[in-house]
N, C-alpha and C positions, 0 to 999 in steps of 0.2 A: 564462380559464385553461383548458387542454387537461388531458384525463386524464391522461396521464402526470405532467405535474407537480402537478395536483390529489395523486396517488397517489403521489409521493414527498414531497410535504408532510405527508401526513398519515404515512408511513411513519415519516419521520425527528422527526415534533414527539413521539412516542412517546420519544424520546432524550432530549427537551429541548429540538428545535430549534425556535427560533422565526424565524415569515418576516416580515419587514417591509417595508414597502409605502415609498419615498418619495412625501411630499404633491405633485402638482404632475406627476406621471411618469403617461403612460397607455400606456409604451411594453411594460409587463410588465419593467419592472427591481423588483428587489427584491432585500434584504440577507437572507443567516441570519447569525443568533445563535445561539452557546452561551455557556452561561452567563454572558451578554451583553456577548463577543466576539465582531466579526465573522469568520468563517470563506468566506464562497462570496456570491456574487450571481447572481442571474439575469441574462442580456442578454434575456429570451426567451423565450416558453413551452417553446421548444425545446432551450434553452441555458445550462448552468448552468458557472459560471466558481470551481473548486473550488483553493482552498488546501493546499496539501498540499506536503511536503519533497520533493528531490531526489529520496533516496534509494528514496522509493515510487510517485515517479513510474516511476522507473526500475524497477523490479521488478515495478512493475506494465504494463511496456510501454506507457504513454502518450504520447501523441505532440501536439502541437499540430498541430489542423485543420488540411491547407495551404488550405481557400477560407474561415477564419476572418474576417469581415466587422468586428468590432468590435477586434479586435488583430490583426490579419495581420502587423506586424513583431516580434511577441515574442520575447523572446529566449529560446532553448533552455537554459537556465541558469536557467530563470522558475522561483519556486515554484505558479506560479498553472497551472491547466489548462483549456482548454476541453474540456466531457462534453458531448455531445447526448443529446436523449431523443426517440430516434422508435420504438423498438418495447419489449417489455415487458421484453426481455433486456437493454434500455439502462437501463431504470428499475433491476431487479435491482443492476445493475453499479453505476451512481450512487448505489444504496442503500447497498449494500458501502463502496464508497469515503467516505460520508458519516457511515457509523459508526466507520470507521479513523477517521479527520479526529477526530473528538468523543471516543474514545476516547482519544485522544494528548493532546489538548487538558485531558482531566481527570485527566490522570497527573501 
């Protein structure tokens, strides 16, 4: 596991969130949970695949990866997003968006 996502695991289980591993996977896929709903997986140490509505996709200018490797035909209409984590300002951002996400989710 790379510091970045070490450091937004521990960031975000401060929330609630919890990361789960499946049995059998050594690819770095994993699920979060809140309050044990899935909300995001990882593809990746680098890649984290975040749930979230339209409308904050949209506000939030998010865009799908275009050299996206594990969904490269998604559809623009997706609630789903790919986030990368390569520098500390990626993590910040990922954090942000993972507190909206958990936030919404316990309203």
């Amino acid at each position: 596991m790379t510091g970045l996502r070490k450091q937004l695991i521990e960031r975000i289980a401060k929330l609630g969130v919890e990361e789960r591993s499946l049995s059998g996977r050594h690819d770095g896929f994993a699920a979060l949970f809140y309050r044990g709903k899935p909300f995001a997986h990882f593809h990746s140490d680098e890649e984290l695949d975040l749930h979230l509505t339209r409308p904050v996709i949209a506000r939030e200018g998010l865009v799908h990866p275009p050299n996206s490797v594990v969904h490269p035909k998604r559809s623009k209409n997706s609630h789903w997003i790919e986030l990368r984590l390569k520098t500390v300002a990626d993590l910040d951002h990922v954090t942000r968006l993972v507190e909206l996400t958990v936030t919404n989710m316990g309203a």
